[in-house]
N, C-alpha and C positions, 0 to 999 in steps of 0.2 A: 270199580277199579279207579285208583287215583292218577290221574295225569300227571304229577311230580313226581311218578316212579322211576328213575333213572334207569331201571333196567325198561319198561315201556317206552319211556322217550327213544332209550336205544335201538329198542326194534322197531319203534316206529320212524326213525329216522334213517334207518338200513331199508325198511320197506319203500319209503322215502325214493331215495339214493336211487335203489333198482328198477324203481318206474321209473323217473328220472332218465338213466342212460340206457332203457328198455323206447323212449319213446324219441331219444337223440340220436340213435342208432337205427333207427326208423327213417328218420327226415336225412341221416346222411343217405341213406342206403338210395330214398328217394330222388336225388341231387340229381342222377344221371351221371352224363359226360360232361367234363366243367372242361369245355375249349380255351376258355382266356387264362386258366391255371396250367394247361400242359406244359410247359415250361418248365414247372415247379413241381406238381406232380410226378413230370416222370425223369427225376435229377436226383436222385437217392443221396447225394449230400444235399444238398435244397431240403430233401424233406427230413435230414437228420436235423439240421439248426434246427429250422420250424418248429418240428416236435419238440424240441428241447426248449425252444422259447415258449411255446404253448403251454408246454405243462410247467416251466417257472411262474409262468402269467397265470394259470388259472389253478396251480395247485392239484392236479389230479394228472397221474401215470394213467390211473382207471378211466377219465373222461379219455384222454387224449388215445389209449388204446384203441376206446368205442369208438370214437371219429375214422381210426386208421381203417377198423373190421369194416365198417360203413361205407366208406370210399370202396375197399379192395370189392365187398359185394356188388356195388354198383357199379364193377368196374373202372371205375375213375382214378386209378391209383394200382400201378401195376407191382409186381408182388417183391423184385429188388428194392425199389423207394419205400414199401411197405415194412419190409426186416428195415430197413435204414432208418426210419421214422421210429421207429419198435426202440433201436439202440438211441434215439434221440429222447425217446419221454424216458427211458432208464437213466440219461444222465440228468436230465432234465429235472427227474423228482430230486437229486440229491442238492436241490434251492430248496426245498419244503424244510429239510435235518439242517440248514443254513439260518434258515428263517428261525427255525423253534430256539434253535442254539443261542440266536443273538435276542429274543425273548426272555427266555430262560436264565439267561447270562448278563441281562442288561448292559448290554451290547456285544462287544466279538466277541464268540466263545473260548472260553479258556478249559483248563484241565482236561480231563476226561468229557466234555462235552465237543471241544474242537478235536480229541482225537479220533474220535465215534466222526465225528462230521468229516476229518478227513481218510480217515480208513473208507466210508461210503464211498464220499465224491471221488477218492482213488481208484476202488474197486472199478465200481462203473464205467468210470472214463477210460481204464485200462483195456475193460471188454469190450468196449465200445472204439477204439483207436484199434484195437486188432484185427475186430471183425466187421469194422466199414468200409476197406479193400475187398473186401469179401461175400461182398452180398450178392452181386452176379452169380459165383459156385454155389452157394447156399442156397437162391432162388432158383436154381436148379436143381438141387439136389431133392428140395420140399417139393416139387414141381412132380415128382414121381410118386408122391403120396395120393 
């Protein structure tokens, strides 16, 4: 088997990837109670920037997710800031279709690449502006599951 098989790199870099936040999701879970974070943890707007700065800063909705499930299992992170954090890496990813846009476009995007970028970054922030008053009912309502 050759190593410069673009279809093997691929899966080998998806196998990659899943140990990866198989072993990130691990060390959050381990964290415990993070006392000098309560503050921040349990402010469901707090934890909406954050996520959304997180996932700008490091490019992944999928990291930033595993961090959220990690915390909420190790209880450090209760389940309204958790949906709140959820709608922040959802806005958050639409800096990545930001980023490729002004790549791609060598520099701001134009045409059909800024309007893709802004139907996303619109989408998201619209669901996210509706349903961040709303996480207290929501956190209840999942709360019977």
């Amino acid at each position: 088997m050759e190593f410069n098989n673009p279809v093997f790199q691929t899966l080998l870099g998806l196998v990659i990837f899943y140990i990866g936040l198989k072993m990130f999701s691990g060390g959050m879970k381990s964290m415990g109670h993070l006392e000098q974070l309560e503050w921040f943890l349990g402010n469901p707007y707090w934890m909406f920037l954050g996520a959304m700065i997180c996932t700008i800063l490091w490019q992944s909705s999928s990291l930033t997710t595993t961090a959220i499930i990690g915390l909420v299992a190790s209880g450090s992170l209760p389940l309204p800031s958790a949906i709140a954090a959820i709608l922040g890496a959802n806005v958050g990813t639409t800096g990545t279709i930001w980023i490729a846009g002004i790549l791609v476009s060598d520099g701001m995007p134009t045409g059909i690449t800024k309007q893709v970028a802004l139907v996303h970054t619109g989408v998201n922030t619209i669901m996210a502006v509706a349903l961040l008053p709303l996480v207290q009912p929501i956190a209840r309502f999942i709360s019977k599951f």
